[in-house]
C-alpha positions as CSV (number, residue, x, y, z in Angstrom):
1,X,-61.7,61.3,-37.1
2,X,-63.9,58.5,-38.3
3,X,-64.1,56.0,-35.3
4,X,-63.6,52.9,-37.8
5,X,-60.3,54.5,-38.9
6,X,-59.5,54.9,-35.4
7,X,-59.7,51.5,-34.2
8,X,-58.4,50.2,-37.1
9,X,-55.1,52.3,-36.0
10,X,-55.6,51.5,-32.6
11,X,-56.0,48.0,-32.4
12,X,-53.7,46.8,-35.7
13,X,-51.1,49.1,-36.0
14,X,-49.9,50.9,-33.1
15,X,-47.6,48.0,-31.8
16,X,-43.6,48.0,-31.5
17,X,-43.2,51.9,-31.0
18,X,-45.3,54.5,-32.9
19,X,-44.0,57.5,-33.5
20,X,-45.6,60.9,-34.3
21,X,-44.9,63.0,-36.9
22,X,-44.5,66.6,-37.4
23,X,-44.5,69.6,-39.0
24,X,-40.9,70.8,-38.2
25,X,-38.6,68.2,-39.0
26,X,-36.4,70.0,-35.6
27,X,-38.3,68.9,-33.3
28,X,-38.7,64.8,-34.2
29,X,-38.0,63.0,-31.2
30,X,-35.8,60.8,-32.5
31,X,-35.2,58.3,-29.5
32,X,-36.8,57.8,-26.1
33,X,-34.7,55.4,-25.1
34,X,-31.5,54.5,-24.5
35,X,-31.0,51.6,-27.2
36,X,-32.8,52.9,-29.9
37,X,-34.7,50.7,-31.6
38,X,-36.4,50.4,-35.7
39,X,-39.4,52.2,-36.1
40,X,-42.7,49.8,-36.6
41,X,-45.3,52.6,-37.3
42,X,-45.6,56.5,-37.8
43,X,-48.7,57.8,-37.8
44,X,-48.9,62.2,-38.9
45,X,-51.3,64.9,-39.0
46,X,-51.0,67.6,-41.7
47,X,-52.8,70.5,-43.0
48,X,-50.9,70.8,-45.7
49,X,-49.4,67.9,-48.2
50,X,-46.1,69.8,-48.5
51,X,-45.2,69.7,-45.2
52,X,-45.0,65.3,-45.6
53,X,-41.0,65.4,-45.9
54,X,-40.2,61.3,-45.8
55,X,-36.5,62.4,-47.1
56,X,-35.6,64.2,-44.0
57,X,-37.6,62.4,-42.1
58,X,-35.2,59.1,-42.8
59,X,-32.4,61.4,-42.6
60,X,-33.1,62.5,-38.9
61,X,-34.3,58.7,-37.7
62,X,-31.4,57.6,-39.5
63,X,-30.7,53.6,-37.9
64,X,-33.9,53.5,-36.3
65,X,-35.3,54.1,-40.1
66,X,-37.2,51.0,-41.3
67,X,-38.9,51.8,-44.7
68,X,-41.2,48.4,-43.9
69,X,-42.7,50.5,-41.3
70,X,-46.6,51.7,-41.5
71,X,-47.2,55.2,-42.2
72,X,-50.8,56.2,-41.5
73,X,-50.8,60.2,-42.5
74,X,-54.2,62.5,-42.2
75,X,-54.3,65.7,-44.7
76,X,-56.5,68.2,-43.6
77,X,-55.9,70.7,-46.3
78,X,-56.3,71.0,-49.6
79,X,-54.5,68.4,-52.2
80,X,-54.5,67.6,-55.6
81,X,-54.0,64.1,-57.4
82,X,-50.6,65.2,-58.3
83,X,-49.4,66.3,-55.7
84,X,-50.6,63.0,-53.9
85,X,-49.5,61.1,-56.7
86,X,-46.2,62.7,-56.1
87,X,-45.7,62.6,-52.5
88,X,-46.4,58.4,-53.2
89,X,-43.5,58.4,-55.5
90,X,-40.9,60.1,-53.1
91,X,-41.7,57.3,-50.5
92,X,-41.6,54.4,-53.2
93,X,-38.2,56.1,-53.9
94,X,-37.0,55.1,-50.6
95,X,-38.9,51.9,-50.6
96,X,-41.7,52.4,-48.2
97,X,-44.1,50.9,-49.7
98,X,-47.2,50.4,-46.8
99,X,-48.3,54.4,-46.7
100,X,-51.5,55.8,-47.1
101,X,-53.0,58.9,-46.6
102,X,-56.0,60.0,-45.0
103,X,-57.8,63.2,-46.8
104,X,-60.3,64.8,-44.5
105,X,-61.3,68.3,-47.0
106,X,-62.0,71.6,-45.8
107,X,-65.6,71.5,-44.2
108,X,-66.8,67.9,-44.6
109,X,-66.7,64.8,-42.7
110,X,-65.7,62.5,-45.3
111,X,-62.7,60.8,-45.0
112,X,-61.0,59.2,-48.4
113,X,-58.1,56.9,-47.6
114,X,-55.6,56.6,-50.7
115,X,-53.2,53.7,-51.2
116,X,-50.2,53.6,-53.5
117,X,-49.4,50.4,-55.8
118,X,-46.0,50.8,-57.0
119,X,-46.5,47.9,-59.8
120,X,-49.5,48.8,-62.0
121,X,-47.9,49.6,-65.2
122,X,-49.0,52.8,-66.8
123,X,-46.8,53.0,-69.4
124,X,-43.8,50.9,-70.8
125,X,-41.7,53.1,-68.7
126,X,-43.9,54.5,-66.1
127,X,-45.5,52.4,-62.9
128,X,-47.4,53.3,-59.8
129,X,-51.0,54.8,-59.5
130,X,-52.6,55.9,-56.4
131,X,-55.6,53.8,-55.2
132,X,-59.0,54.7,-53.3
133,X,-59.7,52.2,-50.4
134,X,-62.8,51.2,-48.6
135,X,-63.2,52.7,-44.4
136,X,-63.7,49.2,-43.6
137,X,-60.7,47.5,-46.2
138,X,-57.6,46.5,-44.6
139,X,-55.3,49.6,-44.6
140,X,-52.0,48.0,-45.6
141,X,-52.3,44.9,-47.8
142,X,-49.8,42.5,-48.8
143,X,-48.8,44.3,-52.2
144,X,-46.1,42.4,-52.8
145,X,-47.6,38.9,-54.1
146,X,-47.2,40.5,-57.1
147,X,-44.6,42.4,-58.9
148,X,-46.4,42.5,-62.3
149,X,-42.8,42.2,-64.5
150,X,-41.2,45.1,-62.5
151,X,-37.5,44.5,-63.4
152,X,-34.8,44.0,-60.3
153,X,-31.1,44.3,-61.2
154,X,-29.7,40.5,-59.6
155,X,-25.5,40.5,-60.0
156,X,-24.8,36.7,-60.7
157,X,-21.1,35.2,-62.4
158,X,-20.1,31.6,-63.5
159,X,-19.3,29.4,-60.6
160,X,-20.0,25.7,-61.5
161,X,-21.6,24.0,-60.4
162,X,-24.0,26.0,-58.8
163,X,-24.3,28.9,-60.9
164,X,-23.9,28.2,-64.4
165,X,-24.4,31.0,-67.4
166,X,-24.5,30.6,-70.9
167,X,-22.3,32.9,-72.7
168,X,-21.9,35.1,-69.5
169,X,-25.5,36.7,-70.4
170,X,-28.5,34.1,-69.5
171,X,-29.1,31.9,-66.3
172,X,-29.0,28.5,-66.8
173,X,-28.5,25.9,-64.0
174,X,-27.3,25.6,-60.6
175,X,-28.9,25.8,-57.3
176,X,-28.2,29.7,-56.9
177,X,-29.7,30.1,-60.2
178,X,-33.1,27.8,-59.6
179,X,-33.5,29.8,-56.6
180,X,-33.4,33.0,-58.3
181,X,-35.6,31.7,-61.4
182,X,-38.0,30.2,-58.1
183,X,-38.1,33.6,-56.8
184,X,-38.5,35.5,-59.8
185,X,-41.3,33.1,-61.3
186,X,-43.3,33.4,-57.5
187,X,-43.1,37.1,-57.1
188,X,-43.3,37.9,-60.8
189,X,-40.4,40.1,-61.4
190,X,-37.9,40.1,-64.5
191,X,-34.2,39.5,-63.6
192,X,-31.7,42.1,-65.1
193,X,-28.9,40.2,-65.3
194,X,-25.7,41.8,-63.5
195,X,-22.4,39.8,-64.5
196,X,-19.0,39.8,-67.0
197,X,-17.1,37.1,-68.4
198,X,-15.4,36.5,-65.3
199,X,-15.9,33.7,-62.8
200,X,-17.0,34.6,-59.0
201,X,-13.6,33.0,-57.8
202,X,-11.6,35.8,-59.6
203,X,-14.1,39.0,-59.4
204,X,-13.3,41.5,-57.7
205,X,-13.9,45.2,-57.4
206,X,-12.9,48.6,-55.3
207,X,-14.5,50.2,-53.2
208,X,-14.3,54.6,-52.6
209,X,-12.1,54.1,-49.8
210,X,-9.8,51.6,-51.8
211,X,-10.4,48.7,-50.2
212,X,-10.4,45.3,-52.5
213,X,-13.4,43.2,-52.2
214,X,-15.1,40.3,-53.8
215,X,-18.9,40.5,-55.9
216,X,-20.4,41.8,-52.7
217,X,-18.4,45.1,-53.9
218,X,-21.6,45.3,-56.5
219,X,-24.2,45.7,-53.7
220,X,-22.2,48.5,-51.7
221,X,-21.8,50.3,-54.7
222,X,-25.1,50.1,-55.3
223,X,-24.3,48.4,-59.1
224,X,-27.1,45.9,-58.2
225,X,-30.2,45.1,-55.9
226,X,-29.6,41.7,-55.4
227,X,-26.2,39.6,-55.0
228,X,-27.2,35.9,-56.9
229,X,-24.1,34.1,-55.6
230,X,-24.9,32.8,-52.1
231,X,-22.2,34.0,-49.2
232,X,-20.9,33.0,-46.3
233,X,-22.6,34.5,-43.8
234,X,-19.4,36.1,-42.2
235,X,-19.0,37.9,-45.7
236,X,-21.4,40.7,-44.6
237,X,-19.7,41.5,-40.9
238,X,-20.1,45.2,-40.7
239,X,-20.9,45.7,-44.3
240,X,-24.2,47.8,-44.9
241,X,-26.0,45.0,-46.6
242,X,-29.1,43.3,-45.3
243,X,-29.4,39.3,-46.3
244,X,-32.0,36.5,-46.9
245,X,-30.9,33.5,-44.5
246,X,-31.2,30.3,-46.9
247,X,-31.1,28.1,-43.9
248,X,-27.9,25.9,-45.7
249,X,-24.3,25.2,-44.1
250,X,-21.3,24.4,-46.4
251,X,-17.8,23.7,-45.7
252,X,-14.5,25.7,-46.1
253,X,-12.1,23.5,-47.4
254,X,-8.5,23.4,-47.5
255,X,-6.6,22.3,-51.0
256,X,-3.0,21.1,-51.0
257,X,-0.5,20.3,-53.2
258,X,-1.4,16.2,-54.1
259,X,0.9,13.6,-52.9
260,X,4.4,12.8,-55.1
261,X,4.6,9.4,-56.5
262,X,6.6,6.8,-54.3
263,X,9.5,5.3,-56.3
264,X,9.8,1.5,-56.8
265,X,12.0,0.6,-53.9
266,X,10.6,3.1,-51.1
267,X,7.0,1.1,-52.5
268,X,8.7,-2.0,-51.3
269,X,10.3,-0.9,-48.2
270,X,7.4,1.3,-47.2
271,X,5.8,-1.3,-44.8
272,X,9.2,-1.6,-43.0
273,X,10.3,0.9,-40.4
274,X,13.9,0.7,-39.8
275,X,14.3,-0.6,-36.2
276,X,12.5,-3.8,-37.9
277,X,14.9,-3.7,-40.5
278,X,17.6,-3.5,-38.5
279,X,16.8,-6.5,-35.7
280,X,16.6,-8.6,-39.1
281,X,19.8,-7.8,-40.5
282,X,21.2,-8.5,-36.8
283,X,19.2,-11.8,-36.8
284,X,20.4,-12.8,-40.1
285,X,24.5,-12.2,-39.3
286,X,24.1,-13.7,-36.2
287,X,22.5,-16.9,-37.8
288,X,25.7,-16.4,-40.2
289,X,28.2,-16.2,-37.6
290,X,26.6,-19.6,-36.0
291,X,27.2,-21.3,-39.3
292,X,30.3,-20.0,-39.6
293,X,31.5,-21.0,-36.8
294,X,29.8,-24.7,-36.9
295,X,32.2,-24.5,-39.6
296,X,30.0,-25.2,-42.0
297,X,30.1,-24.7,-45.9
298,X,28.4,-21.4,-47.9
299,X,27.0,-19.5,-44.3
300,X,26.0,-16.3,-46.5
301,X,24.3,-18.4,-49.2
302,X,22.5,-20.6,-46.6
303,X,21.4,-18.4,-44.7
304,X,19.6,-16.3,-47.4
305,X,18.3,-20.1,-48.9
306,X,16.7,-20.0,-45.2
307,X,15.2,-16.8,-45.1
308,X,13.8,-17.6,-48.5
309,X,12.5,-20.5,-48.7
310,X,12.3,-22.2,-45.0
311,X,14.5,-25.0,-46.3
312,X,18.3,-26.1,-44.7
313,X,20.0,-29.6,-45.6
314,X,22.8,-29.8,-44.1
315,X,21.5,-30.7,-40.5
316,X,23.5,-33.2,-37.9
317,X,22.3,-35.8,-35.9
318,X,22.0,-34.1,-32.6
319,X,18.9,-33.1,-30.9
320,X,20.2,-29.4,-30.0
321,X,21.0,-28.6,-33.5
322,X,17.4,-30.6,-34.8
323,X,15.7,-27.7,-32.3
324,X,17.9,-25.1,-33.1
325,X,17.5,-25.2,-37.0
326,X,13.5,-26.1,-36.3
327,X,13.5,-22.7,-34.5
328,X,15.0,-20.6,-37.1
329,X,12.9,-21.9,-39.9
330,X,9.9,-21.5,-38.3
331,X,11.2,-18.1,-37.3
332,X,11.6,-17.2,-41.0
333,X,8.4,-19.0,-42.2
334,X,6.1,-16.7,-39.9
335,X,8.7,-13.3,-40.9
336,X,8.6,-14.4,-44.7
337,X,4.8,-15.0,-44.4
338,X,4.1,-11.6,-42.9
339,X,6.6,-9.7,-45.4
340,X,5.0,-10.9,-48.5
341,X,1.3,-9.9,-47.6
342,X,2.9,-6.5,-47.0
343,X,4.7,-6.7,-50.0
344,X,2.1,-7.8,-52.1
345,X,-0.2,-5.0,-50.5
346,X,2.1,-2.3,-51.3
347,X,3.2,-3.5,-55.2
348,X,-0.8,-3.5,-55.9
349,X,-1.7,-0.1,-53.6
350,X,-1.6,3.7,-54.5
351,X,2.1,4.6,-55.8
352,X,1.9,7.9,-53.7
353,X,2.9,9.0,-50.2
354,X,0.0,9.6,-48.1
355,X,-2.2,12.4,-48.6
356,X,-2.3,15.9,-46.0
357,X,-5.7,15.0,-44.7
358,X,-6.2,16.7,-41.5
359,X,-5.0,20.0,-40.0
360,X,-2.7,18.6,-38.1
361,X,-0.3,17.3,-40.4
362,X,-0.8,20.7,-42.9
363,X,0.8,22.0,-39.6
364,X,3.4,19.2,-39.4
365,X,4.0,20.1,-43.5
366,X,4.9,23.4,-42.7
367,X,2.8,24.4,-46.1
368,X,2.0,28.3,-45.7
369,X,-2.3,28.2,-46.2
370,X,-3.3,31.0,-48.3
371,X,-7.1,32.3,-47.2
372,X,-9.7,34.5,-48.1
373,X,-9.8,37.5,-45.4
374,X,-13.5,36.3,-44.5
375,X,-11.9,33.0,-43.1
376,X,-8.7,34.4,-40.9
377,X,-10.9,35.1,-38.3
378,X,-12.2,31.5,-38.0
379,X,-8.6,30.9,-37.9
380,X,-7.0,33.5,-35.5
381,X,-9.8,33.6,-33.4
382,X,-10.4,29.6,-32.7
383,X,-10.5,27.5,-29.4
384,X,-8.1,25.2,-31.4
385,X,-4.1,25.7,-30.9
386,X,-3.9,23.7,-34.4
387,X,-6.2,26.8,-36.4
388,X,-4.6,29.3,-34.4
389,X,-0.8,28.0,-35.5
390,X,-2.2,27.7,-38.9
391,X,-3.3,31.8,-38.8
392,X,0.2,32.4,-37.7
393,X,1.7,31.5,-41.5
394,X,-1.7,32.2,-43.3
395,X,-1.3,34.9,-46.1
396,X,-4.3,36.5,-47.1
397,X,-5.6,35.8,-50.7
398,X,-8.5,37.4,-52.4
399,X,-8.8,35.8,-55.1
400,X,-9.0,32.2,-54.9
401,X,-7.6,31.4,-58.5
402,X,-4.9,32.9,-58.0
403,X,-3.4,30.0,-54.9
404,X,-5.1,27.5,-57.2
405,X,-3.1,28.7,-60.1
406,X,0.0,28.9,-57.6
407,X,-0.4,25.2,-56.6
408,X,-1.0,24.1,-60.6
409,X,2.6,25.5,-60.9
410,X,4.3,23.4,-58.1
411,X,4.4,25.9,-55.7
412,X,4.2,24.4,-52.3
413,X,1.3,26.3,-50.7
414,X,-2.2,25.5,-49.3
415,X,-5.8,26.9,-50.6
416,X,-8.2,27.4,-48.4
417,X,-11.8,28.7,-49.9
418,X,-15.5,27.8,-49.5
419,X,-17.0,25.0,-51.2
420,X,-18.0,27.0,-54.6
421,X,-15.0,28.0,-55.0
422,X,-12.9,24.7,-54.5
423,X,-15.7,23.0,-56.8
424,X,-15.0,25.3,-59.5
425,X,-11.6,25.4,-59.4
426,X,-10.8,21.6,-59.6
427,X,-13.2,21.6,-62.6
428,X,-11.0,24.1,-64.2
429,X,-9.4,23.0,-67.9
430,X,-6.2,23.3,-67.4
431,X,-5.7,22.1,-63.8
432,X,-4.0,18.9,-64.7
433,X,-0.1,17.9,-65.2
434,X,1.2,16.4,-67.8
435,X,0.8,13.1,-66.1
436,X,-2.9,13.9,-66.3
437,X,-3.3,14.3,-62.6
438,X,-4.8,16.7,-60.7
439,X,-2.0,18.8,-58.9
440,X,-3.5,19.0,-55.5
441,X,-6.5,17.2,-53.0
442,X,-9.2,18.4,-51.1
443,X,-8.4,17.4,-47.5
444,X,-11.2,15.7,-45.4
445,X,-10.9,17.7,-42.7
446,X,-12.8,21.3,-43.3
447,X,-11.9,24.5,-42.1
448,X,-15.1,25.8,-41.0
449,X,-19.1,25.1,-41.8
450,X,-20.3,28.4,-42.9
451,X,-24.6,29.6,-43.4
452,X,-25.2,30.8,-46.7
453,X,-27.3,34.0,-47.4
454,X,-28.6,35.9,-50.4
455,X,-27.2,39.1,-50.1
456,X,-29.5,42.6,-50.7
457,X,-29.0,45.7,-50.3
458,X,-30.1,48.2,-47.7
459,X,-33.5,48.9,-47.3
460,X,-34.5,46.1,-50.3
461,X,-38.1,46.4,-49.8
462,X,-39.2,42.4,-50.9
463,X,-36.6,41.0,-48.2
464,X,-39.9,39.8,-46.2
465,X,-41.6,37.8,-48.8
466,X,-37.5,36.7,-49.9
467,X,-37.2,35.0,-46.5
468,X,-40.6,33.7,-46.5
469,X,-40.2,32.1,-50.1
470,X,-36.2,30.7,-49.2
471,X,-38.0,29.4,-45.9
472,X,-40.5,27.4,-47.7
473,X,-37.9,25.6,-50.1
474,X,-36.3,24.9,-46.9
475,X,-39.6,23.0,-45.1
476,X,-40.1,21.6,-48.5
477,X,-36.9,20.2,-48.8
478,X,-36.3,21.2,-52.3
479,X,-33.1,23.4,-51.3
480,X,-31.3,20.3,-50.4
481,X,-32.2,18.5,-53.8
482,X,-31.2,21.5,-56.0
483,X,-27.9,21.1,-53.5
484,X,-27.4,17.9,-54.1
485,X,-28.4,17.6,-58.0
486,X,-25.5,20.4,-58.3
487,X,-22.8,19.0,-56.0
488,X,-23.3,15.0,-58.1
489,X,-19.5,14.5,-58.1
490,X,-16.4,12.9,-55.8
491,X,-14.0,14.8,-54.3
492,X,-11.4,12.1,-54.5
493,X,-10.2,12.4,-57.8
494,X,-6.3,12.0,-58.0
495,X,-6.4,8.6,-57.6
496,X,-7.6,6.1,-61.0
497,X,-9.0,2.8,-59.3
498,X,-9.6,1.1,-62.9
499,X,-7.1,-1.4,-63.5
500,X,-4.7,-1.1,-65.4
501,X,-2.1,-3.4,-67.5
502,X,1.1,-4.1,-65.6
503,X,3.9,-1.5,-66.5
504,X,7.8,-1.3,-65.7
505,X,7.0,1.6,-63.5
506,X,5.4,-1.0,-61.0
507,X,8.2,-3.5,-61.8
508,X,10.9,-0.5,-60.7
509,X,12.2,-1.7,-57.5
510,X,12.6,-5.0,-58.5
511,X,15.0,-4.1,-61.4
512,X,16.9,-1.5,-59.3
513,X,17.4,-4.6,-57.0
514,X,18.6,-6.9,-59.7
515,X,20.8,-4.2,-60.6
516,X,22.2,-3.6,-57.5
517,X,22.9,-7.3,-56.7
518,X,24.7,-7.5,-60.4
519,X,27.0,-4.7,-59.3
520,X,27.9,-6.4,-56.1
521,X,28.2,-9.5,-58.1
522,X,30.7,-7.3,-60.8
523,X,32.8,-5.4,-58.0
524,X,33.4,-9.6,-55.9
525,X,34.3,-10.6,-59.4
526,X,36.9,-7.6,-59.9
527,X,38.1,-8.4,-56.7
528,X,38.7,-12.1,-56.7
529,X,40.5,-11.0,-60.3
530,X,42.5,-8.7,-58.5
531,X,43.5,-11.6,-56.2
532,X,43.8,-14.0,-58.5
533,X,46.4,-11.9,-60.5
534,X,47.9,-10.9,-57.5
535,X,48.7,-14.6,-56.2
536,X,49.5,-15.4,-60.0
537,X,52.5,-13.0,-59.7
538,X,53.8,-14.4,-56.1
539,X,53.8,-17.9,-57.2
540,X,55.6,-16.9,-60.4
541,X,58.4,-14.6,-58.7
542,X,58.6,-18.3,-55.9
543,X,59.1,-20.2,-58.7
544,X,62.0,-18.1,-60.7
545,X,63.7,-17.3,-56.8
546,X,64.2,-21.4,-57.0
């Protein structure tokens, strides 16, 4: 052989494991080892081009197959530019893409090294043409820089906000979609679009076994090259996918059902706990009792006057009863004092119970959390005896819309998706009660923090130069901009801080206690009116006995 085209082999592309190739696919050593590992360069001798069978060949290496390998092949006999032409097209088919052949004729010393560029355009419907290199050129250059229009099949549905599509058939904002656009516009390849009316939180599909998955269903049944939605990473756990890390972590988050709305006495009463309320009411007969048994006038009526207003009138001469009065009224000043800031707090505050914000009170709830399969084992298999009691009453839920739809209904039940998923959902039209409130919050605490990846299929031959493009919008920071210009809204939206005119919904509480005094007031007076009639009658039957 030519000694350039030997050291060129030699000193470039024999590192990792080399492998020869031969004639009889039988006798292919397939691994030397005991791990196997991917094949980084094959290098083959042939006399004759038909003998160059790349379809078993991947068949027989089977996992240790890597179609980004280097295949360095010398043809001894004779060829054709069909044939060759050909033989190029069968590798392409199974996307190796760095091959060339070496054609050493019959009787001569020439060697002719052919190349293979997949993306020259012939015809509107035919690309590829084989190429003539230079001894001295480098062997296996970066051909895909670019793609010259070549059209990849990318499976992207509505999810807002990060993957928005106008009338289910053209890309138009989001982060997923500006970093497909990005990748298509730097590689210079045309999207074909991959999507149905349907958003990504309610697609799903089946697989040949019957198994019910999600849009990664598109990529294992080969419907598409590239998944446009961004996954969690645990998404592709023993799937035959391969996946571009985007170097980003989002949370999992739980929905619940949102707080109910506190009626107007528990909103006055909800700053006292009841051993407080009952060492007042104690305090407040026994100061009763005292005055009734000083004998003095109205004990009931005085005592409240005390407790409201710090004021009593009817105080004696003596020292002891000067301190003991003194005592109780600044007693009642301090209590009153206290009270009303509560009181005042609470009337002006939220009108709901608190909010489920951590995991340990959804466990306290006893809520049943509803999950994507992805996430049970973050659940089941945790360090944390909260996640793992959680995984003990966690149904499994494809579909995400269908638990938020469950919850819009009043069905007592927590959600528990990634962060697309929530977003779109509480953006959803109709996800509002006739109050106008959302139905259920977003909890604070997350489930999880997952890496998103763009999934591809296996053997995608531009993974390289998709990790290498996704890694610069990482350095460059522009990942995180196109995160945060599509995530530019609060989570905390059940709650209206704008102020609004004073209603008799606030006022509730304080009629119900008007009311109640008034019936307290109307059952004395029926009483004393029973009495009343009833010494009437006595008096009367005493006076006709005389």
């Amino acid at each position: 052989a030519h000694q350039t085209i030997t050291e060129t082999l030699i000193t470039s592309y024999s590192s990792g494991r080399p492998v020869m190739l031969f004639k009889d696919v039988n006798f292919v050593p397939i691994c030397g080892d005991v791990v196997c590992t991917r094949v980084n360069n094959f290098v083959g001798i042939f006399d004759d081009i038909g003998d160059i069978k790349p379809i078993e060949w991947k068949t027989i290496y089977s996992e240790t197959w890597d179609p980004k390998s280097n295949f360095a092949i010398w043809i001894t006999g004779r060829t054709s530019p069909e044939v060759v032409q050909s033989v190029f097209e069968t590798f392409w088919s199974l996307h190796c893409i760095n091959v060339i052949f070496l054609v050493i004729p019959q009787n001569s010393t020439a060697i002719e090294v052919l190349s293979y560029d997949p993306f020259w355009i012939r015809t509107p419907e035919n690309r590829g043409r084989v190429d003539r290199r230079n001894i001295s050129a480098i062997f296996f250059p970066d051909k895909l820089r670019d793609l010259q229009g070549l059209s990849i099949q990318v499976s992207m549905y509505e999810s807002f906000p990060v993957s928005v599509l106008e009338n289910s058939s053209t890309l138009k904002s989001g982060i997923q979609v500006e970093i497909m656009k990005y990748l298509a516009h730097t590689l210079n390849f045309t999207i074909e679009l991959i999507t149905s009316p349907v958003p990504l939180s309610s697609y799903t599909t089946q697989l040949p076994d019957g198994e019910m998955v999600g849009v990664i269903g598109d990529i294992l049944k080969n419907r598409s090259d590239v998944l446009g939605n961004s996954q969690m990473q645990e998404a592709v756990t023993n799937r035959d996918v391969e996946f571009v890390q985007l170097f980003l972590r989002t949370p999992s988050l739980i929905v619940v059902p949102s707080s109910q709305t506190m009626s107007g006495i528990a909103r006055i009463f909800r700053s006292f706990k009841l051993d407080t309320f009952i060492v007042i009411a104690a305090l407040l007969s026994l100061f009763a009792l005292v005055l009734l048994a000083c004998d003095r006038r109205y004990p009931i009526y005085n005592t409240f006057h005390l407790l409201l207003f710090q004021s009593y009138h009817s105080i004696g001469a003596k020292n002891t009863e000067r301190t003991f009065f003194i005592s109780w009224i600044i007693f009642f000043y301090l209590f009153s004092t206290i009270f009303q800031s509560h009181l005042f707090r609470d009337l002006t505050g939220s009108p709901y119970y608190p909010s489920i914000d951590t995991l340990d009170e959804l466990l306290d709830s006893g809520l049943k959390i509803s999950l994507d399969p992805v996430l049970y084992p973050s659940l089941n298999n945790s360090e944390s005896i909260v996640k793992r009691q959680l995984a003990e009453k966690a149904e499994l839920e494809l579909k995400f819309d269908s638990c938020i739809t469950k919850l819009i209904k009043g069905v007592p039940i927590a959600c528990a998706g990634d962060v697309v998923s929530v977003v779109q959902a509480i953006h959803l039209a109709n996800a509002t009660n006739v109050a106008g409130r959302k139905p259920f919050h977003i909890m604070s605490s997350s489930l999880k923090h997952s890496w998103r990846i763009l999934v591809v299929k296996t053997g995608f031959p531009y993974i390289e130069r998709f990790e290498q493009l996704a890694w610069r919008l990482t350095q460059a920071g522009i990942l995180k901009k196109w995160t945060d210009d599509s995530f530019n809204y609060t989570f905390k939206f059940e709650i209206n801080d704008a102020d609004e005119p004073l209603n008799l919904h606030e006022c509730e509480g304080i009629f119900f206690i008007l009311i109640f005094g008034c019936g307290i007031a109307s059952l004395v007076f029926i009483m004393e009116l029973f009495y009343h009639c009833k010494c009437f009658r006595m008096f009367r039957m005493l006076d006709e006995n005389e």
